[in-house]
C-alpha positions, 0 to 999 in steps of 0.5 A, spaced: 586 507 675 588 509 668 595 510 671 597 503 674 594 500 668 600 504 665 605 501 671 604 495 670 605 496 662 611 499 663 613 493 668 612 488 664 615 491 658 622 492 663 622 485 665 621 482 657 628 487 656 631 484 662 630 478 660 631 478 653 639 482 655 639 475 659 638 470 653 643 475 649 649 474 653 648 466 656 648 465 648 655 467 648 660 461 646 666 463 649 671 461 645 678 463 643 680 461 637 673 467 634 679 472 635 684 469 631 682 475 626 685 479 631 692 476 631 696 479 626 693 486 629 696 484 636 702 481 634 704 486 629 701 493 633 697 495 626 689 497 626 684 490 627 680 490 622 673 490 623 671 483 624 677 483 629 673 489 632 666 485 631 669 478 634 672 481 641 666 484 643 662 478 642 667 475 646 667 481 652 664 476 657 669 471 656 675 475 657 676 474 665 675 466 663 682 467 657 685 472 663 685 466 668 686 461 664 694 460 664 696 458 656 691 464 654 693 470 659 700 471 656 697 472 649 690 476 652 694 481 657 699 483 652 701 490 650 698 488 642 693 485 645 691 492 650 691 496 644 686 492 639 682 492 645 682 500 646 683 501 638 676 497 638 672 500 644 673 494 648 675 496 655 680 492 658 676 487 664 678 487 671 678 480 673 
């Protein structure tokens, strides 16, 4: 008896940690211009910043969206670009 009270514990709290990963990533506004601190980095091949860093992996989930959209793509698959991301731990997405 005391170990389905134990089960139903640790199920209860796998959904409230799933849930809440939900709400986490559906609270990401996908916008571009929140890595413009990483432009200088990209364009002139030197270390992102911290921001820079902290910005691309808010904006993670969006980037198949900047990769298929055909006035972002040029900027978001460029050589600079690769290397902010690798330089800040983000891998490149697979779309």
């Amino acid at each position: 008896m005391k170990a389905s009270y134990v089960a139903i514990a640790l199920c209860t709290v796998l959904v409230v940690m799933l849930a809440t990963e939900e709400v986490s990533v559906a609270a990401v506004t996908c916008n571009p211009t929140e890595l413009s601190s990483c432009a200088n980095a990209i364009s002139s091949n030197t270390a992102p910043s911290n921001l820079c860093c902290t910005k691309l992996n808010q904006q993670k989930p969006c980037l198949c969206q900047y990769l298929n959209n055909p006035n972002l793509k040029q900027f978001v698959n460029s050589p600079g670009a690769r290397n902010v991301a690798r330089a800040c731990g983000v891998p490149f997405p697979r779309c």
